[in-house]
DOVOMI-65508 format. One record per atom (N, C-alpha, C): x, z, y; atom name; residue number from 1; residue in one letter. Coordinates in nm, 3 decimals. Each point is the difference from the previous one (the first is absolute). Layout:
# residues N
[site [X,Z,Y],CA,NUM,a]
...
This chain:
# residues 150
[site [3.234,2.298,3.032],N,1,x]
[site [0.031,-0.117,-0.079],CA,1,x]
[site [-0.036,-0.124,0.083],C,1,x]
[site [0.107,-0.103,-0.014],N,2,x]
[site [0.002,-0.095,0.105],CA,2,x]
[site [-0.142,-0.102,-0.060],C,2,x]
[site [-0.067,-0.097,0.079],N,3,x]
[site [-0.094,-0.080,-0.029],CA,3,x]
[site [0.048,-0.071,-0.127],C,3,x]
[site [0.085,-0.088,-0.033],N,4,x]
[site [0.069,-0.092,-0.120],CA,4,x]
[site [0.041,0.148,-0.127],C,4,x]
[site [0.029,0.087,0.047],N,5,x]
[site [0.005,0.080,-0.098],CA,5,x]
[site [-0.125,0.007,-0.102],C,5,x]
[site [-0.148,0.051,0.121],N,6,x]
[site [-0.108,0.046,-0.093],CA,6,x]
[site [-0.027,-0.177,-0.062],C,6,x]
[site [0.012,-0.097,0.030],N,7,x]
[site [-0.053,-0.106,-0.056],CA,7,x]
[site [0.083,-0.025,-0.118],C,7,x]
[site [0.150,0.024,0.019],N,8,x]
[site [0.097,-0.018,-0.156],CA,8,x]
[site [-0.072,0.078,-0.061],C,8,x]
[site [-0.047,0.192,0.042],N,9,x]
[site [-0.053,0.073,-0.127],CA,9,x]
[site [-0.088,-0.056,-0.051],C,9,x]
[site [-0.153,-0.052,0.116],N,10,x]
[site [-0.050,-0.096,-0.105],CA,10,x]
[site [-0.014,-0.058,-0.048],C,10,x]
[site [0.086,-0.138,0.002],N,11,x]
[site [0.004,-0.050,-0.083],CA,11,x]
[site [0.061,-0.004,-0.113],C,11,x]
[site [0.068,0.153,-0.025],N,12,x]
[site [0.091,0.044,-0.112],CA,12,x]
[site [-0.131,0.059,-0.097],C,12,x]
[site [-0.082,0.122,0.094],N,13,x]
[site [-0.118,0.065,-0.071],CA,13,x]
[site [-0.088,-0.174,-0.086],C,13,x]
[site [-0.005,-0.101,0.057],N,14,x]
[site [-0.108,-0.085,-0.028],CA,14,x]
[site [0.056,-0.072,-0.116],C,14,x]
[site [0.151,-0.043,0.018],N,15,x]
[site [0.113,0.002,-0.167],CA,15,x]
[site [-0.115,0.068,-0.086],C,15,x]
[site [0.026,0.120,-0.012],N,16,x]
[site [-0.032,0.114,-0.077],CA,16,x]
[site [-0.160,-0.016,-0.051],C,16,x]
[site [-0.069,-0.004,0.099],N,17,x]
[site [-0.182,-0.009,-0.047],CA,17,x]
[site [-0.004,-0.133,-0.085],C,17,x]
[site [0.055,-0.093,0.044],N,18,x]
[site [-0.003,-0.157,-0.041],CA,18,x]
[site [0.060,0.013,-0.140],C,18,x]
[site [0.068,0.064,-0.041],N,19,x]
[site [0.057,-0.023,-0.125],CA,19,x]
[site [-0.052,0.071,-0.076],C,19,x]
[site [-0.064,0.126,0.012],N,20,x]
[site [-0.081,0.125,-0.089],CA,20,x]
[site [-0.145,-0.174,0.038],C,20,x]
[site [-0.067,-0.022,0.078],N,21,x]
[site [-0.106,-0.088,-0.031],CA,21,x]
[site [0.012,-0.111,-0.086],C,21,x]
[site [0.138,-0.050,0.021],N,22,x]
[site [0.036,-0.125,-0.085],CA,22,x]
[site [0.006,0.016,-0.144],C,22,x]
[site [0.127,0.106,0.004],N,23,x]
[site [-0.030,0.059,-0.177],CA,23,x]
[site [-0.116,0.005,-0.077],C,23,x]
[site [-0.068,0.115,0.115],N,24,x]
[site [-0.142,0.051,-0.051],CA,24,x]
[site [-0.116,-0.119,-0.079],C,24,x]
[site [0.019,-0.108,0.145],N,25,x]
[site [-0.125,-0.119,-0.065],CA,25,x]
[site [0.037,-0.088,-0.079],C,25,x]
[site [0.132,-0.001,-0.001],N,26,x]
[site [0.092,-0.095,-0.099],CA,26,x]
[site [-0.091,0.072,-0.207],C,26,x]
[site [0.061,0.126,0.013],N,27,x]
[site [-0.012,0.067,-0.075],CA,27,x]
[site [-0.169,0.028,-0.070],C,27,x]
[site [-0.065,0.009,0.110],N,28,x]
[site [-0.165,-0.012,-0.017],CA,28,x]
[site [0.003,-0.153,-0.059],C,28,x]
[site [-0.018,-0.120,0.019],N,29,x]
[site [-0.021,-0.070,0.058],CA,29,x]
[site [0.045,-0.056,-0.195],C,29,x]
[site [0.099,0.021,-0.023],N,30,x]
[site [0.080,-0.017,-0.155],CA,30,x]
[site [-0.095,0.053,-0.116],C,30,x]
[site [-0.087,0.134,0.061],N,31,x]
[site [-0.057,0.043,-0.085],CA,31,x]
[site [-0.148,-0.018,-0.023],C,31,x]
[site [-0.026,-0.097,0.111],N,32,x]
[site [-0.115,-0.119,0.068],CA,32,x]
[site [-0.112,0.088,0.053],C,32,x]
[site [0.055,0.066,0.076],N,33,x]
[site [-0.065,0.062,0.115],CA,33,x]
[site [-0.026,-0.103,0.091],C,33,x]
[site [-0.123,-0.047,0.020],N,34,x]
[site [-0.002,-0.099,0.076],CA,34,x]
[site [-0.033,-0.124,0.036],C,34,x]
[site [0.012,-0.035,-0.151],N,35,x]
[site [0.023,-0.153,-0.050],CA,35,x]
[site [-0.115,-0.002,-0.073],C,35,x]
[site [-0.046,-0.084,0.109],N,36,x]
[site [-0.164,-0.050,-0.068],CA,36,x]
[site [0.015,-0.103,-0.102],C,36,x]
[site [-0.183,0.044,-0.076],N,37,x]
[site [0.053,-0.064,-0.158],CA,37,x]
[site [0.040,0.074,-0.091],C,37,x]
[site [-0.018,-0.127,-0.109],N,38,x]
[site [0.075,0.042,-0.096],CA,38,x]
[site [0.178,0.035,-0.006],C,38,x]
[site [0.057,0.084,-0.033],N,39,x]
[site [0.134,0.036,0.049],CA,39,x]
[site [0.086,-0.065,-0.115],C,39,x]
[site [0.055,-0.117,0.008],N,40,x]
[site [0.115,-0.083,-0.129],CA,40,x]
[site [0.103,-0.011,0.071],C,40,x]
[site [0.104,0.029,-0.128],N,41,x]
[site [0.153,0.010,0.034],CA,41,x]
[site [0.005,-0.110,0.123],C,41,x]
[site [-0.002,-0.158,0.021],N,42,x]
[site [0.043,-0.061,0.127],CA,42,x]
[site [-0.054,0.060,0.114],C,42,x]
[site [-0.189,0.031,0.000],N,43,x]
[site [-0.046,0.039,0.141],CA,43,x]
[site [0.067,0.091,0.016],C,43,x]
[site [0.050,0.139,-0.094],N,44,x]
[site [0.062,0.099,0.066],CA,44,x]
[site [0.139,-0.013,0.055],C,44,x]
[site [0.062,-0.071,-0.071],N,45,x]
[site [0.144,-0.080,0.097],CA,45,x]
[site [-0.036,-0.070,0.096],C,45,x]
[site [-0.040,-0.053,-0.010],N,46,x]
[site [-0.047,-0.061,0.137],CA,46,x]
[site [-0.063,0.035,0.090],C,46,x]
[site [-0.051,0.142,0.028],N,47,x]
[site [-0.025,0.079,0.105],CA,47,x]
[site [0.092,0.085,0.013],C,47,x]
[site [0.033,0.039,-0.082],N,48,x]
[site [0.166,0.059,0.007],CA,48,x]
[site [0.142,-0.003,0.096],C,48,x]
[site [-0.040,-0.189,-0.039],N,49,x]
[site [0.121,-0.046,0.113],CA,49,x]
[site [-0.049,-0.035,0.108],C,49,x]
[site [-0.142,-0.019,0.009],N,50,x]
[site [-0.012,-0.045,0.144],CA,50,x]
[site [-0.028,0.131,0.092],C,50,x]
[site [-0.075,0.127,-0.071],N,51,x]
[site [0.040,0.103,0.125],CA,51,x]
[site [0.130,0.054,-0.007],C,51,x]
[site [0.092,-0.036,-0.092],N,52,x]
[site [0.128,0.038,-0.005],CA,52,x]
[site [0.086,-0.034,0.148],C,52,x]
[site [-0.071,-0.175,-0.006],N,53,x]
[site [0.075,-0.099,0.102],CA,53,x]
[site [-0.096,0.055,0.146],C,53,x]
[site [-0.082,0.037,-0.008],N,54,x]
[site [-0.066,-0.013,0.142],CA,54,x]
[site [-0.003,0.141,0.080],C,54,x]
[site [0.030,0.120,-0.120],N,55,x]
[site [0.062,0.117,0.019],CA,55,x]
[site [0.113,-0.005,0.056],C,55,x]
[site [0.109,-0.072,0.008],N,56,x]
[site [0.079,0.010,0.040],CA,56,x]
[site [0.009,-0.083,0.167],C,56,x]
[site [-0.102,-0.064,0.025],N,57,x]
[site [-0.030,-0.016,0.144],CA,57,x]
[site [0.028,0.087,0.109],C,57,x]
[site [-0.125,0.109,-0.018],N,58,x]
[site [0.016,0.107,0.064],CA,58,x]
[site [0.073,0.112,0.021],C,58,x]
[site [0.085,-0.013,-0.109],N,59,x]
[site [0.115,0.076,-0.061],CA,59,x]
[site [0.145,-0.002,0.071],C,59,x]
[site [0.031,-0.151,0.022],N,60,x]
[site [0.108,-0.065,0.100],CA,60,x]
[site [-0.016,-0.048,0.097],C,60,x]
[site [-0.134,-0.033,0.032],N,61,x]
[site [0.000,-0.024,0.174],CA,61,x]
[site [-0.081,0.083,0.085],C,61,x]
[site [-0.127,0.095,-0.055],N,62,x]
[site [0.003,0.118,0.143],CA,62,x]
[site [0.119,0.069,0.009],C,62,x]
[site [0.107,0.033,-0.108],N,63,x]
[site [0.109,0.113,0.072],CA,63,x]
[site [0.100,-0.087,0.094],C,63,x]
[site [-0.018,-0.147,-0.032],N,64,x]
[site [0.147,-0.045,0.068],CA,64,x]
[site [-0.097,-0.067,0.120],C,64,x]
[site [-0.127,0.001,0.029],N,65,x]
[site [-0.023,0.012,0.130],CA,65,x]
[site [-0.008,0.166,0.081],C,65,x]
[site [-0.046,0.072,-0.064],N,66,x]
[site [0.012,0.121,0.038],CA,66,x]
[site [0.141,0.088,0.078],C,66,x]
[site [0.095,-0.056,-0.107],N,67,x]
[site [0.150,0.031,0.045],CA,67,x]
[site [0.032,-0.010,0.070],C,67,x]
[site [-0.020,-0.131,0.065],N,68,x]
[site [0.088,-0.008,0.149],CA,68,x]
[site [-0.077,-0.104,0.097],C,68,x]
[site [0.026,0.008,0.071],N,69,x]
[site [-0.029,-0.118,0.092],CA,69,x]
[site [0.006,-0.153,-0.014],C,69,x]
[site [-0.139,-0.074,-0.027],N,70,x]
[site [0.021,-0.132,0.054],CA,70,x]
[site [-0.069,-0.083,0.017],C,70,x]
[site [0.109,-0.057,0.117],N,71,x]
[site [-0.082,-0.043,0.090],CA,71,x]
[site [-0.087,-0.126,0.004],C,71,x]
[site [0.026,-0.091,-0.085],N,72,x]
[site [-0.076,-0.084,-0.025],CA,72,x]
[site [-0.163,0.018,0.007],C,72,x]
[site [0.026,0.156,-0.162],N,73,x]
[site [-0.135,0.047,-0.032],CA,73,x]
[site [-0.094,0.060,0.156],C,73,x]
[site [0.100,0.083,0.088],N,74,x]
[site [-0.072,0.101,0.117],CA,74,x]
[site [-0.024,-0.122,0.049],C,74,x]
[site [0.074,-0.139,0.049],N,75,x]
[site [-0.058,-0.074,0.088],CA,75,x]
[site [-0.155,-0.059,-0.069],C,75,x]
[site [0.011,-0.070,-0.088],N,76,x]
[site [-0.081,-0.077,-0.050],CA,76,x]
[site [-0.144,0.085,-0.071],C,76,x]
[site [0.045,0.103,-0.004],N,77,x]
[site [-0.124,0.106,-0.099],CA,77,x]
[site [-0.049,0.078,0.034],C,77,x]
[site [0.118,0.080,0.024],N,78,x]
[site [-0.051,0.204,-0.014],CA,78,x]
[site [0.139,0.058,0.062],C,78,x]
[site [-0.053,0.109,0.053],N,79,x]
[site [0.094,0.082,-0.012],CA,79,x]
[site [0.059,0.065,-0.078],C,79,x]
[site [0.103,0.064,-0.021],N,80,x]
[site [0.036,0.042,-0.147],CA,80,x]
[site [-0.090,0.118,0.057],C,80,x]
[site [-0.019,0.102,0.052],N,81,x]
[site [-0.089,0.107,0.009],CA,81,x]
[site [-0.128,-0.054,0.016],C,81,x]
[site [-0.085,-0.117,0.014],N,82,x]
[site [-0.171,0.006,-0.036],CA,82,x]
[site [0.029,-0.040,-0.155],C,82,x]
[site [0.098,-0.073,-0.029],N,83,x]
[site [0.033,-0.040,-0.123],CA,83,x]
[site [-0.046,0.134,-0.139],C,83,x]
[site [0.105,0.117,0.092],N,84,x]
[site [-0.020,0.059,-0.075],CA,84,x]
[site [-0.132,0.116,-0.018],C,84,x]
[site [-0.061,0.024,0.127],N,85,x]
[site [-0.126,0.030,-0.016],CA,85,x]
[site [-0.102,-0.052,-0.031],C,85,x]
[site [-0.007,-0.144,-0.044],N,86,x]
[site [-0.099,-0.081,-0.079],CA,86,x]
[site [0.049,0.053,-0.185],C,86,x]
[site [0.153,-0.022,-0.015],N,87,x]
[site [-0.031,0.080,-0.088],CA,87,x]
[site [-0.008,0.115,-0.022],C,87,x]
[site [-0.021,0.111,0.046],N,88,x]
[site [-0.017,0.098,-0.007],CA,88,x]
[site [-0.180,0.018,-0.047],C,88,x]
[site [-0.044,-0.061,0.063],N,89,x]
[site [-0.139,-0.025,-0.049],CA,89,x]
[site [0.002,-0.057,-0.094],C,89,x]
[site [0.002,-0.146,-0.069],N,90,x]
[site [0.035,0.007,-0.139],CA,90,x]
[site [0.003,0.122,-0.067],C,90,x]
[site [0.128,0.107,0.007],N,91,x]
[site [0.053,0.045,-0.056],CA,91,x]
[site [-0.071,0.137,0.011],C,91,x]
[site [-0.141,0.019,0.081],N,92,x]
[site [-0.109,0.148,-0.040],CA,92,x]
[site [-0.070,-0.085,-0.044],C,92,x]
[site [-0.057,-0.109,0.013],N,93,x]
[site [-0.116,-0.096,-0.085],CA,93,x]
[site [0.047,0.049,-0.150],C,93,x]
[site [0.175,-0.051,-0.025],N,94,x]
[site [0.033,-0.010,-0.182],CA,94,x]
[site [-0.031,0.170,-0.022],C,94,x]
[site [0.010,0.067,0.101],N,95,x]
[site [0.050,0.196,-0.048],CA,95,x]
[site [-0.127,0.037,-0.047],C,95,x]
[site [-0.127,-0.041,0.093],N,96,x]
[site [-0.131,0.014,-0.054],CA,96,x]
[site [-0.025,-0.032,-0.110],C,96,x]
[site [0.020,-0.150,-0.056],N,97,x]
[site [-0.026,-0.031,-0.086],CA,97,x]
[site [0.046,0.069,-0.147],C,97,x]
[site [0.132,0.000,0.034],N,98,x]
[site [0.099,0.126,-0.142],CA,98,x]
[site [-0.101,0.128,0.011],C,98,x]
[site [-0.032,0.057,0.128],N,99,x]
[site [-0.037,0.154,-0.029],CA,99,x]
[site [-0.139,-0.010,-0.069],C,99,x]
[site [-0.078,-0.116,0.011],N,100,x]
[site [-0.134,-0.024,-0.054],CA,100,x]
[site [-0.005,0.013,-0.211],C,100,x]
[site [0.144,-0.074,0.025],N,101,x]
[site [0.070,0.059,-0.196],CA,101,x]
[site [0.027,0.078,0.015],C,101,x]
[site [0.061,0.103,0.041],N,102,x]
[site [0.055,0.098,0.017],CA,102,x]
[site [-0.098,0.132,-0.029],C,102,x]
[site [-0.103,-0.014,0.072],N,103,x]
[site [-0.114,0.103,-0.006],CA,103,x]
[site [-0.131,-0.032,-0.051],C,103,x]
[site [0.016,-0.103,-0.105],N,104,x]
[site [-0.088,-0.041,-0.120],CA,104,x]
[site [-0.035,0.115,-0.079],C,104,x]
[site [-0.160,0.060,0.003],N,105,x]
[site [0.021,0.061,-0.146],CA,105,x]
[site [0.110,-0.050,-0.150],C,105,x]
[site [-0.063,-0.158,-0.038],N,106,x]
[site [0.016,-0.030,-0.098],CA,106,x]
[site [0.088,-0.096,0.061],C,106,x]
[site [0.106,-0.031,-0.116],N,107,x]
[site [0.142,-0.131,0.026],CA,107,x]
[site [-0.023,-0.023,-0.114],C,107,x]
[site [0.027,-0.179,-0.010],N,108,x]
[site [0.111,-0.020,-0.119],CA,108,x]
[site [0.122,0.052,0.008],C,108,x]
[site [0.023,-0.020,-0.149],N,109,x]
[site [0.186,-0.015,0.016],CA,109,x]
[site [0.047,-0.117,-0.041],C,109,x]
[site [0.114,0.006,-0.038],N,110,x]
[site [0.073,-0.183,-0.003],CA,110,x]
[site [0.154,0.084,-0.083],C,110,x]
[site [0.015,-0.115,-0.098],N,111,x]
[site [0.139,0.051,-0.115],CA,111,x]
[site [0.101,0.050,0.086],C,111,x]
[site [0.123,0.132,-0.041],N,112,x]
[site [0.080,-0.018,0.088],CA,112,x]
[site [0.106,-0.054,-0.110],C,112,x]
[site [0.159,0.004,0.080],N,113,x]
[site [0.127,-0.072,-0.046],CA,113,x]
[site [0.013,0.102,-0.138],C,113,x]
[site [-0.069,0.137,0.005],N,114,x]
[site [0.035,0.062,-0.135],CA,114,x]
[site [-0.139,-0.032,-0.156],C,114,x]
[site [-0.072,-0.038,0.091],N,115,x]
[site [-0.101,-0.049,-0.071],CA,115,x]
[site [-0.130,0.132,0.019],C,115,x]
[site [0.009,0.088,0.050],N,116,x]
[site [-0.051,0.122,0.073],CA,116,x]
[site [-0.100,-0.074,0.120],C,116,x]
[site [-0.104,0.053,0.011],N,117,x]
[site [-0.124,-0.007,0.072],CA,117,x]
[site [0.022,0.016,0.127],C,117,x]
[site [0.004,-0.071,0.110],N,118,x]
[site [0.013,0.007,0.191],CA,118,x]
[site [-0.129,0.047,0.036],C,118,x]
[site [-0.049,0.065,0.041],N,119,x]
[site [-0.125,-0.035,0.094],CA,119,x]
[site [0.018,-0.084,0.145],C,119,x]
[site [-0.108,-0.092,0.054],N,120,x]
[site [-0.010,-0.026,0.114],CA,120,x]
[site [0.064,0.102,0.100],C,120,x]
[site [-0.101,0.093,-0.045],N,121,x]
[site [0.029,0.119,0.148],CA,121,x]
[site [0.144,0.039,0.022],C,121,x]
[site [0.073,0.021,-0.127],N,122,x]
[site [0.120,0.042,-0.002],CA,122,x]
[site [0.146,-0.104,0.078],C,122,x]
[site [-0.061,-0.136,-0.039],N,123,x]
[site [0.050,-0.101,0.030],CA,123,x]
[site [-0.057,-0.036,0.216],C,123,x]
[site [-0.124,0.035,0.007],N,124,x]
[site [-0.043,0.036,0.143],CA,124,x]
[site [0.075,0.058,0.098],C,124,x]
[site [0.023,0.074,-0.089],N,125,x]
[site [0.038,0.134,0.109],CA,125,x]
[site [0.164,-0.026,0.010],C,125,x]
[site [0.055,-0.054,-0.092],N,126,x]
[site [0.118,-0.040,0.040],CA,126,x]
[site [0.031,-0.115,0.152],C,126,x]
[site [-0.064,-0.095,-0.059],N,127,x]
[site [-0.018,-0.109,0.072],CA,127,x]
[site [-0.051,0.052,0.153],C,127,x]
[site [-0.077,0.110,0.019],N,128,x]
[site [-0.061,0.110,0.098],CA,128,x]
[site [0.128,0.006,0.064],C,128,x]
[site [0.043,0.101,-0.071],N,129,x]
[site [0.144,0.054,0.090],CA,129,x]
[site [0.081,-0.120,0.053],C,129,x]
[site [0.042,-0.110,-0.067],N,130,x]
[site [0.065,-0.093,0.021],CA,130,x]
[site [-0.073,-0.063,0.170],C,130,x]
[site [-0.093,-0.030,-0.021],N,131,x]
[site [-0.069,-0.045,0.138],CA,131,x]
[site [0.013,0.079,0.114],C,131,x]
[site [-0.051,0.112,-0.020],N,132,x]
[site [-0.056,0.125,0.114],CA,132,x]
[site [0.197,-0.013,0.061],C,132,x]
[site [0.063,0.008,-0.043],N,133,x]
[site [0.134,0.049,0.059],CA,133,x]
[site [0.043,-0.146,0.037],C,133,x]
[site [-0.012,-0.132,-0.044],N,134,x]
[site [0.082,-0.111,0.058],CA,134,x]
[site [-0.124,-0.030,0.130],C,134,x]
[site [-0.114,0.017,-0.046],N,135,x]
[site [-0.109,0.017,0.157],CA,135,x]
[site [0.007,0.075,0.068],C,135,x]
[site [0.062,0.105,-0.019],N,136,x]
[site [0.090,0.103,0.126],CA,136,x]
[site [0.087,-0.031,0.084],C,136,x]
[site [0.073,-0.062,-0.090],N,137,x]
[site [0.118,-0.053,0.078],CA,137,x]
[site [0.038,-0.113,0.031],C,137,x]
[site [-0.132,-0.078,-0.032],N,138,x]
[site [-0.033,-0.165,0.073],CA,138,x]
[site [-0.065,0.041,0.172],C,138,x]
[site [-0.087,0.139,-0.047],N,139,x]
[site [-0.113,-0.013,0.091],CA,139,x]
[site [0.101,0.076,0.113],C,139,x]
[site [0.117,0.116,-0.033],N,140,x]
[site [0.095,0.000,0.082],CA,140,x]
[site [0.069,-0.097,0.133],C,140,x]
[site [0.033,-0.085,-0.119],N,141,x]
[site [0.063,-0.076,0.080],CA,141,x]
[site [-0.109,-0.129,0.115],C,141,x]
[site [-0.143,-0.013,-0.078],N,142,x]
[site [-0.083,-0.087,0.047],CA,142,x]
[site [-0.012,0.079,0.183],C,142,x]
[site [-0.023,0.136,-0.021],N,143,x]
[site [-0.108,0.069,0.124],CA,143,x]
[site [0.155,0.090,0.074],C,143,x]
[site [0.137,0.008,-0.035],N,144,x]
[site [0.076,0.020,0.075],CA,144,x]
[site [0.002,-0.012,0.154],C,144,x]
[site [0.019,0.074,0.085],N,145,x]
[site [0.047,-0.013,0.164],CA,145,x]
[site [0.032,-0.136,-0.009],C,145,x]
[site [-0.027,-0.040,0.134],N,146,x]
[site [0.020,-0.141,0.006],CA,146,x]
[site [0.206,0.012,0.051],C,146,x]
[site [0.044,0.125,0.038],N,147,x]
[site [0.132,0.032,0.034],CA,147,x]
[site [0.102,-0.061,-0.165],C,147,x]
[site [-0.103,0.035,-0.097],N,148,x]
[site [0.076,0.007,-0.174],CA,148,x]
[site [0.034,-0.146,0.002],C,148,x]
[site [-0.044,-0.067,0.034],N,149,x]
[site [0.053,-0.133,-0.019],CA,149,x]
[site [0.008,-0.119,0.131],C,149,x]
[site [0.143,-0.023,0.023],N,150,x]
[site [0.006,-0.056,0.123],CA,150,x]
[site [-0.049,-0.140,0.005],C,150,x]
């Protein structure tokens, strides 16, 4: 697989983690996971939309730097490959952190869409899988032959 190949996959895999995270804290976040204080209908809209809005940061611009080349960014910044092995770190820092819910004796849970009980862990371990595989194939493309990308 050519160098621009493994970086489109990742930044296709990072689509994917970004939106299971976005949902996820969107969704926490409604049910005021989070939200210090007392929790009233405005504060909870109003954390609502602002990790709604700031979720979507990371959401649309690591993949469309990830994707392809540019050059602005490689001159002035990073390479798109240290680029992407900085996040790749990020991205075992966040995996640790999920597996630390994950292998909780005790979780909360949080309402689901049926009105049925989530646990943390259950909700963890999703978010788990979601990471471990787009950090595969970030960290792919980060530590590739220097031949993978001309």
């Amino acid at each position: 697989m050519a160098g621009d190949d493994r970086f489109r996959l990742a930044a296709r895999a990072y689509v994917a983690y970004a939106i299971v995270y976005w949902i996820g804290g969107v969704y926490l976040v409604w049910h005021g996971v989070g939200v210090p204080g007392p929790i009233t209908e405005y504060k909870r809209n109003v954390y609502v939309a602002f990790w709604a809005l700031v979720g979507l940061v990371p959401l649309l611009v690591i993949p469309w730097l990830l994707g392809r080349r540019r050059p602005w960014f490689e001159r002035w910044l990073l390479s798109r490959r240290d680029f992407a092995r900085i996040l790749t770190l990020f991205m075992v820092w966040r995996a640790i952190a999920v597996l630390r819910v994950a292998v909780r004796p005790v979780t909360a849970t949080v309402a689901g869409p049926g009105g049925e009980a989530i646990p943390f862990r259950l909700g963890a371990i999703v978010f788990l899988v979601f990471t471990v595989v787009a950090l595969a194939l970030i960290a792919r493309a980060a530590w590739s032959g220097p031949a993978a990308e001309p």
